[in-house]
N, C-alpha and C positions, 0 to 999 in steps of 0.2 A: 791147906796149902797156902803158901805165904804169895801175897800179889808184890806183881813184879815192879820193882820204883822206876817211875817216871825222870826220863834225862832230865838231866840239870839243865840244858839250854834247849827248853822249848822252845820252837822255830813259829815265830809269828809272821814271819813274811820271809818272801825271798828276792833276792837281785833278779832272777829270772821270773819271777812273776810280776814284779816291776815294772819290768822293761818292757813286759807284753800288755800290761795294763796301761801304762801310761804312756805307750808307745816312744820309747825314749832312743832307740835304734842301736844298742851297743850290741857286741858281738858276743861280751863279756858284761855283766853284771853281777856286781855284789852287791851283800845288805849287812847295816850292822845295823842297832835297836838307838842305839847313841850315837851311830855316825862317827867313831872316833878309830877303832880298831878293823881292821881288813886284813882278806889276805890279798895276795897280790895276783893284781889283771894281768890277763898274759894276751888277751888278745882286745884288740884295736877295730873301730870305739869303742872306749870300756868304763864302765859308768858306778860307781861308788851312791848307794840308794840308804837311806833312812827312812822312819815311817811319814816325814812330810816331803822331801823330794830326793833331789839326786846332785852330781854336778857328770858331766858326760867328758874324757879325755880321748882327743881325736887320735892321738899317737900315745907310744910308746914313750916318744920324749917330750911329750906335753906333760904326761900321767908323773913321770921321775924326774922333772923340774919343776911342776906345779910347786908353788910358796906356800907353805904350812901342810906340803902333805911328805912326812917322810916315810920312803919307798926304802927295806931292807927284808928282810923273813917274812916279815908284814908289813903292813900299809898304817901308819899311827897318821890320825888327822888331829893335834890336839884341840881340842874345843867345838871338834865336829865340822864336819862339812858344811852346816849350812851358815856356818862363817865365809865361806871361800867368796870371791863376787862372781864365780861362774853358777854358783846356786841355782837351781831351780827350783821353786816353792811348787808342790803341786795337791796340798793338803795341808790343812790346819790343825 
């Protein structure tokens, strides 16, 4: 019997585990492994996490006017969130 293959995006962390770890208080958390690709927050505060921190968006219109993060199907941050100066470092 053939074993069964293993997903292609093994899930090393999550927004919601994140957010309980590092008590970050959003309502909504995502995670991406590069910080660059998202889907998008729908609920408010809603916090965009990689594996050294996060950046936390208080509204809806903080999240879709934030500068370098564009909000459309998905969330594209180019060059990763922990560019942004709302950064939060909370791992190296």
């Amino acid at each position: 019997m053939a074993r069964a293959k293993k997903a292609a995006g093994v899930r090393t962390n999550s927004g919601k585990k994140l957010n309980e770890q590092w008590h970050i208080g959003a309502a909504h958390a995502l995670y991406h492994r590069d910080g660059t690709w998202f889907n998008v927050l729908d609920k408010f505060p809603g916090a965009l996490c990689d594996p050294n921190g996060y950046v936390l968006f208080s509204s809806k219109s903080e999240y879709e006017n934030a500068p370098d993060v564009n909000v459309a199907q998905q969330t594209n941050v180019p060059g990763g969130i922990h560019r942004l100066s709302s950064y939060v470092r909370m791992a190296e």
